[in-house]
PyMOL Python script that loads the backbone (N, CA, C, O; Angstrom):
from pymol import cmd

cmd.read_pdbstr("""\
ATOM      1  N   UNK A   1       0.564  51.350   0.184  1.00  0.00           N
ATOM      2  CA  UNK A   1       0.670  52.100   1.413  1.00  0.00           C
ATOM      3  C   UNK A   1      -0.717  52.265   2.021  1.00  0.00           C
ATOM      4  O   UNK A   1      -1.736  52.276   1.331  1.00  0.00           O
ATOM      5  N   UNK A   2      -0.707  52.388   3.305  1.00  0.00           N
ATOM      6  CA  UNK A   2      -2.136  52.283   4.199  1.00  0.00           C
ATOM      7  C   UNK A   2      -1.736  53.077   4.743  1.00  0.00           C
ATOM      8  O   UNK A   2      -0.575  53.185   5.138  1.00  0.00           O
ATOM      9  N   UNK A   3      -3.175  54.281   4.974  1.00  0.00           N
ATOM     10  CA  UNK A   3      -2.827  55.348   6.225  1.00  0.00           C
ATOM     11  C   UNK A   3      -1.640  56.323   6.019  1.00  0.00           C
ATOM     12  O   UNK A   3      -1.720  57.349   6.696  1.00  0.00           O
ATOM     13  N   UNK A   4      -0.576  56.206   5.231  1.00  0.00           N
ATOM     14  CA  UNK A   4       0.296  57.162   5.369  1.00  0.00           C
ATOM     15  C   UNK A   4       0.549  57.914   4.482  1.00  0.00           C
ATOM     16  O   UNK A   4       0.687  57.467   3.343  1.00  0.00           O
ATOM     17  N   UNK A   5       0.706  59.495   4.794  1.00  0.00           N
ATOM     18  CA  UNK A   5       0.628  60.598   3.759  1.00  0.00           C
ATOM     19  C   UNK A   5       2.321  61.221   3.930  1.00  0.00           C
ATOM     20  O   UNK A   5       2.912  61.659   4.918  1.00  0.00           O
ATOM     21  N   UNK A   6       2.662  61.071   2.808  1.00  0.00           N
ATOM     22  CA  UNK A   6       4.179  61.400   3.059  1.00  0.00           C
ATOM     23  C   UNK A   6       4.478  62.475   2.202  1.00  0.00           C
ATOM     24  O   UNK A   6       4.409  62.243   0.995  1.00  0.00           O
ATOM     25  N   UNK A   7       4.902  63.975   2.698  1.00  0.00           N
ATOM     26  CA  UNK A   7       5.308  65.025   1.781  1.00  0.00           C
ATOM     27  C   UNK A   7       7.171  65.515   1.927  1.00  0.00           C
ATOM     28  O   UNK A   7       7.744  65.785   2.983  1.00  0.00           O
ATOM     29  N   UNK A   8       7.654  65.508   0.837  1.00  0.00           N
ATOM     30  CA  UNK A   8       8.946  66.427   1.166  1.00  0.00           C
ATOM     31  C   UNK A   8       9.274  67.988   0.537  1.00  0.00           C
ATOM     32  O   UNK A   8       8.961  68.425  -0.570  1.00  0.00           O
ATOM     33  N   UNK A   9       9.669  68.349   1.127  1.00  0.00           N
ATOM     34  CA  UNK A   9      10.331  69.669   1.245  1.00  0.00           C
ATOM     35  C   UNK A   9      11.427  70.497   1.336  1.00  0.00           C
ATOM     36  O   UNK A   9      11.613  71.288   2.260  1.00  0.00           O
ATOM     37  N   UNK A  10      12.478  70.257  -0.025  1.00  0.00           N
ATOM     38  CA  UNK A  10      13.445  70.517   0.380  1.00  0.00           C
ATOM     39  C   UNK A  10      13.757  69.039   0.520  1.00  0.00           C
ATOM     40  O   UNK A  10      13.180  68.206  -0.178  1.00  0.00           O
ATOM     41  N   UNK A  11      15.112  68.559   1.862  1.00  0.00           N
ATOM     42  CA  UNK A  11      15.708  67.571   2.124  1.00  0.00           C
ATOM     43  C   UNK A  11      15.025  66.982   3.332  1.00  0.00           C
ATOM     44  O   UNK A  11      15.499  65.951   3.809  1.00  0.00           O
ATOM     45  N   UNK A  12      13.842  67.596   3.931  1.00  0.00           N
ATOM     46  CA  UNK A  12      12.980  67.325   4.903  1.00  0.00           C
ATOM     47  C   UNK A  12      11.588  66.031   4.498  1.00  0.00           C
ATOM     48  O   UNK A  12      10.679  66.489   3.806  1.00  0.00           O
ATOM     49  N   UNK A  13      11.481  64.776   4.846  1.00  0.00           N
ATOM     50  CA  UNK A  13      10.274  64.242   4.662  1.00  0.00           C
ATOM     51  C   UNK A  13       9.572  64.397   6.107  1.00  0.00           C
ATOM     52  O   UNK A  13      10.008  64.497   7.255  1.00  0.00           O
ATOM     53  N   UNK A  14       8.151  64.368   5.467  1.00  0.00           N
ATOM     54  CA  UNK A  14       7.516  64.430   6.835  1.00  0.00           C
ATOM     55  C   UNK A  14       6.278  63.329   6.506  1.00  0.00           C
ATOM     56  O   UNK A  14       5.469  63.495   5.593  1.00  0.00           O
ATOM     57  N   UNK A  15       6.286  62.171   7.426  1.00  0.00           N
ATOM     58  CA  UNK A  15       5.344  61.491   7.265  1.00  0.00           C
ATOM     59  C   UNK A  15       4.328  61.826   8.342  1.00  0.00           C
ATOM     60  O   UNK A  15       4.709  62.087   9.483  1.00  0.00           O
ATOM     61  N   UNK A  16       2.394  61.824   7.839  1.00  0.00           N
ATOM     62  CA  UNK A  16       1.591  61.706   8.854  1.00  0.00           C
ATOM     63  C   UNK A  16       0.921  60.707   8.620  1.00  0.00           C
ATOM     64  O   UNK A  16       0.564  60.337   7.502  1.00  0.00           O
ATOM     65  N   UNK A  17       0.626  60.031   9.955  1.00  0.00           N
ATOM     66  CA  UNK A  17      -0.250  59.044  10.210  1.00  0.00           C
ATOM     67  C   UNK A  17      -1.538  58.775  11.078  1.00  0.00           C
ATOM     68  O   UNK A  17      -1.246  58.688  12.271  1.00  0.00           O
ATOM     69  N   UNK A  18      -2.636  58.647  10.864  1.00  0.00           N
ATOM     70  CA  UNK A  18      -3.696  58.902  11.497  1.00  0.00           C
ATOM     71  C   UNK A  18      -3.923  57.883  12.567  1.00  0.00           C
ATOM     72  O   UNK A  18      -4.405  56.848  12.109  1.00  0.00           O
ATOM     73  N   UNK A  19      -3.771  57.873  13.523  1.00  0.00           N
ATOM     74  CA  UNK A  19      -3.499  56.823  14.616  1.00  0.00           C
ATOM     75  C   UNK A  19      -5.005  56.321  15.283  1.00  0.00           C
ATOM     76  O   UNK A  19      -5.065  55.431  16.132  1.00  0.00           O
ATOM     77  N   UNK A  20      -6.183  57.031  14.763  1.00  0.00           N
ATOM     78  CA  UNK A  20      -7.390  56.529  15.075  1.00  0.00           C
ATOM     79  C   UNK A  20      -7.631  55.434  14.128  1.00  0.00           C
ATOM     80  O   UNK A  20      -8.424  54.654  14.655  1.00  0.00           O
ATOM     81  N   UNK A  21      -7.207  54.953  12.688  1.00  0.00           N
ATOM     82  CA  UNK A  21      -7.674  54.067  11.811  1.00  0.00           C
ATOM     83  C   UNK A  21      -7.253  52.864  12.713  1.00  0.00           C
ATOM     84  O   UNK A  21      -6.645  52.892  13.784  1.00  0.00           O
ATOM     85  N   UNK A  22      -7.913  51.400  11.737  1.00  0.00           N
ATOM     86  CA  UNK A  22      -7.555  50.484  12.127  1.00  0.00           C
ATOM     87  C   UNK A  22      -8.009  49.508  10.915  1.00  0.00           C
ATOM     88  O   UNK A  22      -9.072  49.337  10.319  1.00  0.00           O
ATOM     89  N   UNK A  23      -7.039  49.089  10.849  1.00  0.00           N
ATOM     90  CA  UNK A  23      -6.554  48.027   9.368  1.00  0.00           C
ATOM     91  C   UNK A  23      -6.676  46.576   9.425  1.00  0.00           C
ATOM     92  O   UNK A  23      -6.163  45.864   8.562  1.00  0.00           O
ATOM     93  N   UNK A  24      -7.666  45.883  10.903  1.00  0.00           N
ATOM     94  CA  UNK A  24      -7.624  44.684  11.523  1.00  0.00           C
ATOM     95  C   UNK A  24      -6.215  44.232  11.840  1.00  0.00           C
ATOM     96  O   UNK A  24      -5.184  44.872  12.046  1.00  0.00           O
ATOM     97  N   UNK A  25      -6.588  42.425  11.810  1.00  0.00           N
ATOM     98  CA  UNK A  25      -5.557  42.022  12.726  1.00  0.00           C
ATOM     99  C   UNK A  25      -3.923  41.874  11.485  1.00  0.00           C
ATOM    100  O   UNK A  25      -4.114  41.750  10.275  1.00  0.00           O
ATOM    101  N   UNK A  26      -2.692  41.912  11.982  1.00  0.00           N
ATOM    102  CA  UNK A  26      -1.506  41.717  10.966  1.00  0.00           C
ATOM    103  C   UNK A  26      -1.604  40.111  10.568  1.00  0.00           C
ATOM    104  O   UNK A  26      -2.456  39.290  10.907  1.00  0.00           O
ATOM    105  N   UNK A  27      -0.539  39.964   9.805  1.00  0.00           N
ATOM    106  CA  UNK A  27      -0.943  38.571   9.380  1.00  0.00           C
ATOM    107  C   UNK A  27      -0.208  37.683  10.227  1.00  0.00           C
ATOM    108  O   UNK A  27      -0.027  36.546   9.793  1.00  0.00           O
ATOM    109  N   UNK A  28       0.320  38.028  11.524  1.00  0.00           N
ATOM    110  CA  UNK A  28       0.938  36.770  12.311  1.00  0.00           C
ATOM    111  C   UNK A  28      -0.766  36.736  13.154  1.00  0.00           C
ATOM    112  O   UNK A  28      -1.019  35.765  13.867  1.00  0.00           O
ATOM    113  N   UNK A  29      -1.717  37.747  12.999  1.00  0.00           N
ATOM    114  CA  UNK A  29      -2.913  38.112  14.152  1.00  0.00           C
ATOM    115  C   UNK A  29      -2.238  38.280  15.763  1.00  0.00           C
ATOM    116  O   UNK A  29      -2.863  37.795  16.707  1.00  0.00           O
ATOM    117  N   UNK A  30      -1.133  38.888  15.958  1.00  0.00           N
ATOM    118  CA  UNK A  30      -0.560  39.168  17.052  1.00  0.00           C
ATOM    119  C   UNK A  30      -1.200  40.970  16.878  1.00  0.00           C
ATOM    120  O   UNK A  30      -1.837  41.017  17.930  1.00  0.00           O
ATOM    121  N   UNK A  31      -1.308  41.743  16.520  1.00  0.00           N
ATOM    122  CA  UNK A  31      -0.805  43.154  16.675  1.00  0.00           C
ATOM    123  C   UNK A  31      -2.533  43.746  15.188  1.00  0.00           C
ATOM    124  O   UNK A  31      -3.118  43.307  14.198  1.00  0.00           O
ATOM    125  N   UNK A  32      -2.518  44.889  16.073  1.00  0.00           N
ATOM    126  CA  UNK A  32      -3.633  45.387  14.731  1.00  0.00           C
ATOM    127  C   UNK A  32      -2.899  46.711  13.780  1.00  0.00           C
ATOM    128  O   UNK A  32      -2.492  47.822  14.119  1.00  0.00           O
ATOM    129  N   UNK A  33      -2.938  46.179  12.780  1.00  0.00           N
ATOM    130  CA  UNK A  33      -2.291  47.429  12.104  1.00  0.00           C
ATOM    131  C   UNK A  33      -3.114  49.219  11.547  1.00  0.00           C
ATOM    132  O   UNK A  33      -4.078  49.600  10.883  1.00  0.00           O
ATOM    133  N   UNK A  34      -1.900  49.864  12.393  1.00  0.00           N
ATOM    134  CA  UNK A  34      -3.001  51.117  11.816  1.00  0.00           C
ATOM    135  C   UNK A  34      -2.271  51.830  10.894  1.00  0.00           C
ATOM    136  O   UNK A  34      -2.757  52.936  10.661  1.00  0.00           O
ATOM    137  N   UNK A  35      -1.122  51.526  10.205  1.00  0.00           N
ATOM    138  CA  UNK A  35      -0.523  52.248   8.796  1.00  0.00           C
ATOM    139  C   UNK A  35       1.108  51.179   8.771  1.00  0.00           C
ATOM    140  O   UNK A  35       1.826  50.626   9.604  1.00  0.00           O
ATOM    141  N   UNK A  36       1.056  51.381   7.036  1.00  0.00           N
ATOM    142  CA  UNK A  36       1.840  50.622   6.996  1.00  0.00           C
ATOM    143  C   UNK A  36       2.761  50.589   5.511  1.00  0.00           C
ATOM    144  O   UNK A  36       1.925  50.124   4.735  1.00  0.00           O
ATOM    145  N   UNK A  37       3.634  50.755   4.949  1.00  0.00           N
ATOM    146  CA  UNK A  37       4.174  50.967   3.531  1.00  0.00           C
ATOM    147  C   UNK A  37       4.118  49.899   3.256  1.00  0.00           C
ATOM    148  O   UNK A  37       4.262  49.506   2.098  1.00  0.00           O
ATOM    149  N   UNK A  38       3.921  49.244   4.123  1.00  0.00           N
ATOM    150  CA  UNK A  38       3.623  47.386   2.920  1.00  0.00           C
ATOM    151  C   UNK A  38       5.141  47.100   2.204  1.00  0.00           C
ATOM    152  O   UNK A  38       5.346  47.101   0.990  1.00  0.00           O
ATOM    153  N   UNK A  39       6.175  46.848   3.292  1.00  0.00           N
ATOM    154  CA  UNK A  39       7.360  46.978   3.026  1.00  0.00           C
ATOM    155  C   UNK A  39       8.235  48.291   2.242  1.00  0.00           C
ATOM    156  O   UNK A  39       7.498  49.235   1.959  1.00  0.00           O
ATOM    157  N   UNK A  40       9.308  48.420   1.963  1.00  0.00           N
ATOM    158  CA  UNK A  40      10.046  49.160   1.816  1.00  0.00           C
ATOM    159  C   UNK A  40       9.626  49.919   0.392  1.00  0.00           C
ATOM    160  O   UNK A  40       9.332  49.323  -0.645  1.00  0.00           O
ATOM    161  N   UNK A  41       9.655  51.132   0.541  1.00  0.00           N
ATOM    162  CA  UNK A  41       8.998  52.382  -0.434  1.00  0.00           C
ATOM    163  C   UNK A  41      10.570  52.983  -0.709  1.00  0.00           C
ATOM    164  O   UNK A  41      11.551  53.168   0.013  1.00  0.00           O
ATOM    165  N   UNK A  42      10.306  53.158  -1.960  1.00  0.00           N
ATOM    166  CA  UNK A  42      11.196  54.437  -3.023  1.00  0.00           C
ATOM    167  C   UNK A  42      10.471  55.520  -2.846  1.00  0.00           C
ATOM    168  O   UNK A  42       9.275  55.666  -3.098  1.00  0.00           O
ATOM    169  N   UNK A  43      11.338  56.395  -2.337  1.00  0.00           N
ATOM    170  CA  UNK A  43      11.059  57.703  -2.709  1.00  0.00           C
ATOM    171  C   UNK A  43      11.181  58.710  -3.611  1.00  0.00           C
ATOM    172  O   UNK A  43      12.166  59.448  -3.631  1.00  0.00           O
ATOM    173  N   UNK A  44      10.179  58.812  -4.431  1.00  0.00           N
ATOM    174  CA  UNK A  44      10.350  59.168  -5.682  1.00  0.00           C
ATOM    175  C   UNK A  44      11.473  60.452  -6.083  1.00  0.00           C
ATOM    176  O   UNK A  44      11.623  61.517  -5.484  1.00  0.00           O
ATOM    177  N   UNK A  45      11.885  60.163  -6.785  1.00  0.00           N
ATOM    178  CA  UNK A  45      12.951  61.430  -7.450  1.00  0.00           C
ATOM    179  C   UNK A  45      14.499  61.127  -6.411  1.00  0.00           C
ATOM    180  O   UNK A  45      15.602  61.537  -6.771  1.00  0.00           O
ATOM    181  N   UNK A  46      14.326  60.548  -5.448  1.00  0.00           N
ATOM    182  CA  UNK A  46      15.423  60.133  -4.619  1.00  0.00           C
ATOM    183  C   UNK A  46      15.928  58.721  -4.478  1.00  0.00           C
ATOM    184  O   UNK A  46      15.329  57.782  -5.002  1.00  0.00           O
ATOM    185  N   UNK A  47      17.055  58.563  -3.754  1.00  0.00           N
ATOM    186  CA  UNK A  47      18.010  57.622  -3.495  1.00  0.00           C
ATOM    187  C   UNK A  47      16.999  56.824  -2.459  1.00  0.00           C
ATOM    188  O   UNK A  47      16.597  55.698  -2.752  1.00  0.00           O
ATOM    189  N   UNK A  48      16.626  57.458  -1.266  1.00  0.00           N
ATOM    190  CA  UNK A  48      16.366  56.832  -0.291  1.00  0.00           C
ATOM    191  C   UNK A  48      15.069  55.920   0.001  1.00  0.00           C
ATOM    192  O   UNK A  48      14.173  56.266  -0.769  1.00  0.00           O
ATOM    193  N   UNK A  49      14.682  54.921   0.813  1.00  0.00           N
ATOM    194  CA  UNK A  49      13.623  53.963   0.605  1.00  0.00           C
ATOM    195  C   UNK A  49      13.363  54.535   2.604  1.00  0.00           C
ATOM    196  O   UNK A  49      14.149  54.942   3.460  1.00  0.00           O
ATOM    197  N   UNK A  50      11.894  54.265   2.589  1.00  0.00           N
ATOM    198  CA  UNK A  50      11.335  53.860   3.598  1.00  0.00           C
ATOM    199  C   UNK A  50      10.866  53.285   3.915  1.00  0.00           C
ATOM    200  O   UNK A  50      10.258  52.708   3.013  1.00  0.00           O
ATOM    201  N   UNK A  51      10.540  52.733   5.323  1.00  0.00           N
ATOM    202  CA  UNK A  51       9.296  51.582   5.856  1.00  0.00           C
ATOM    203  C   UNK A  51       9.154  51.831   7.224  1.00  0.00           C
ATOM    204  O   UNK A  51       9.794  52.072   8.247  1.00  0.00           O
ATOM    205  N   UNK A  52       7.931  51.649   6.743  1.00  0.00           N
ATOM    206  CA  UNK A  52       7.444  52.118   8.072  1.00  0.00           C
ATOM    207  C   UNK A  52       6.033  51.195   8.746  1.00  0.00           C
ATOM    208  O   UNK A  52       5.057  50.941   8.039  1.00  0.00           O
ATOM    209  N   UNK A  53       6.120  50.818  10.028  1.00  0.00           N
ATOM    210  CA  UNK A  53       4.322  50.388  10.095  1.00  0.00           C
ATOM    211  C   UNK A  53       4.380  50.599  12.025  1.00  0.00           C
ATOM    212  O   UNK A  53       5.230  50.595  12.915  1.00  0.00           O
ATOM    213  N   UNK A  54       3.114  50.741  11.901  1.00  0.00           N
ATOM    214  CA  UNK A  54       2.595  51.320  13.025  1.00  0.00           C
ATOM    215  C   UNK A  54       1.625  50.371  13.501  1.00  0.00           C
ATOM    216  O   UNK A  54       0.674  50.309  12.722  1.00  0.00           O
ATOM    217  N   UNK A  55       1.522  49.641  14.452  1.00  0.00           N
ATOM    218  CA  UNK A  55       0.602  48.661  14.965  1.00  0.00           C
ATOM    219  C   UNK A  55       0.471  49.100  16.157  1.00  0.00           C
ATOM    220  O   UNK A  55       0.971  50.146  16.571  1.00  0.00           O
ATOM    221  N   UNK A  56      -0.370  48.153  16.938  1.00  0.00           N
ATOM    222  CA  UNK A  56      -0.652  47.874  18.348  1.00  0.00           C
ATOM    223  C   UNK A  56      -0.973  46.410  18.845  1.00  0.00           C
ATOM    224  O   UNK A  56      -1.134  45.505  18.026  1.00  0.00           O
ATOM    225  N   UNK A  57      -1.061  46.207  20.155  1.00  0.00           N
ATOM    226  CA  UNK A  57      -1.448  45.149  20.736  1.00  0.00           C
ATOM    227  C   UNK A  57      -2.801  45.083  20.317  1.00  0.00           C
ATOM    228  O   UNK A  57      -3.555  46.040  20.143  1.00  0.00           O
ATOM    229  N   UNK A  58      -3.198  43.149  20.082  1.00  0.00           N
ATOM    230  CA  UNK A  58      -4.387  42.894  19.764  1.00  0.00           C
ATOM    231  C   UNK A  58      -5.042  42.529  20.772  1.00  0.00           C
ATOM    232  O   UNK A  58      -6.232  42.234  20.662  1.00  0.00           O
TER     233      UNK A  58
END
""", "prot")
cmd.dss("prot")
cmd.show_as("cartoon", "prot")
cmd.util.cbc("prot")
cmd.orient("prot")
């Protein structure tokens, strides 16, 4: 995982992401990545998976 801080609470997740980083270019080099689970995450002690990524135009 890059950039992302993920806490739960209860049945509530709350992910933050710092939208000033920058992780260079993605690997097509279309888009710059600024957080990213690096495909699909288990959430520990639970059923459910996430993914998440956050880019921009390069």
């Amino acid at each position: 995982m890059k950039n992302i801080d993920m806490n739960i609470e209860g049945n509530i997740l709350t992910i933050k992401i710092d939208l000033t980083k920058d992780f260079g270019p993605s690997s097509s080099g279309k888009s710059i990545t600024i957080a990213t689970t690096e495909g699909n995450y288990a959430i520990p002690g639970r059923e459910e998976k996430v993914g998440v990524n956050v880019y921009k135009k390069r």
